[in-house]
C-alpha positions as CSV (number, residue, x, y, z in Angstrom):
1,X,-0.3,72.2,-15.3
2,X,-1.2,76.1,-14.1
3,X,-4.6,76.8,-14.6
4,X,-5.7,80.6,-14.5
5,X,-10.0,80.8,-13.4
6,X,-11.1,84.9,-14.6
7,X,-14.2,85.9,-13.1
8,X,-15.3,89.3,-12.8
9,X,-15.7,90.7,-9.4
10,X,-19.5,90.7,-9.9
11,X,-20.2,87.9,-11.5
12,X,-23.0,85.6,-11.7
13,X,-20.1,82.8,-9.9
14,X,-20.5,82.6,-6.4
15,X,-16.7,83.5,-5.2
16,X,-16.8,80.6,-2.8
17,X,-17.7,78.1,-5.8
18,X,-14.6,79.7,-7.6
19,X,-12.0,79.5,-4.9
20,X,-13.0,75.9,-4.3
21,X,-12.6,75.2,-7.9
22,X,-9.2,77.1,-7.5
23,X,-8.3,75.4,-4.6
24,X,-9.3,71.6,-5.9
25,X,-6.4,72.6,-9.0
26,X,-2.7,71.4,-7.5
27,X,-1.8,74.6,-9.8
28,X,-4.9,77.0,-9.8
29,X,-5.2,80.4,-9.5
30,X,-7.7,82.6,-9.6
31,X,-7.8,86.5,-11.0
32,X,-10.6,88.7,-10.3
33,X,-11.3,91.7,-12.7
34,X,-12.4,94.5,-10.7
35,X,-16.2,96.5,-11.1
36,X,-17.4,93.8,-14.2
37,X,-19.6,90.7,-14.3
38,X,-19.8,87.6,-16.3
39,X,-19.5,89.9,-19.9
40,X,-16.0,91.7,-18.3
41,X,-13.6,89.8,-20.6
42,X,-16.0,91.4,-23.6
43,X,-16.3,94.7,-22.0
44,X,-12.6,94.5,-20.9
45,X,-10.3,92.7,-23.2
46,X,-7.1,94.2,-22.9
47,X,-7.5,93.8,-19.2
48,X,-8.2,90.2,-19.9
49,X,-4.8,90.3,-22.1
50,X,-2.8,91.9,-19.7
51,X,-4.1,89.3,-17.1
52,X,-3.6,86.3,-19.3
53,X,0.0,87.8,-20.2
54,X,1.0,88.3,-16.6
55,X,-0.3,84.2,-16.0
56,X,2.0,82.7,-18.7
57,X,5.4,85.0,-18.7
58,X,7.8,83.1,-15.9
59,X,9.5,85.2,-13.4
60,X,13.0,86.9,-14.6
61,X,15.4,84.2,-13.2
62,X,17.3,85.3,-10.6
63,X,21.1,85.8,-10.6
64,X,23.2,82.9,-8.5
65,X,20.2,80.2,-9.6
């Protein structure tokens, strides 16, 4: 199953504690929201939408597959 981590880019998260949580998830990945810290998805949260949105939309199928 994908799994998204959101952390802002300065947050109270070490980045090397979050990519080795992203990296221990077969599906992980990781999206950083730039210039906020641990509050950015309350400061921010149509950039937290448009993040979440961009995660779970699949990729337009390509013609020939």
């Amino acid at each position: 199953m994908p799994v998204m981590l959101l952390s802002g880019e300065n947050d109270v998260i070490r980045m090397e504690h979050l990519q080795a949580a992203k990296e221990s998830l077969p599906k992980g990945s990781l999206a950083i929201m730039p210039n906020t810290d641990h509050f950015g998805p309350q400061a921010n949260p149509q950039m937290v939408t448009a993040m979440v949105r961009s995660f779970i939309t699949p990729p337009p199928v390509q013609s020939g597959q």
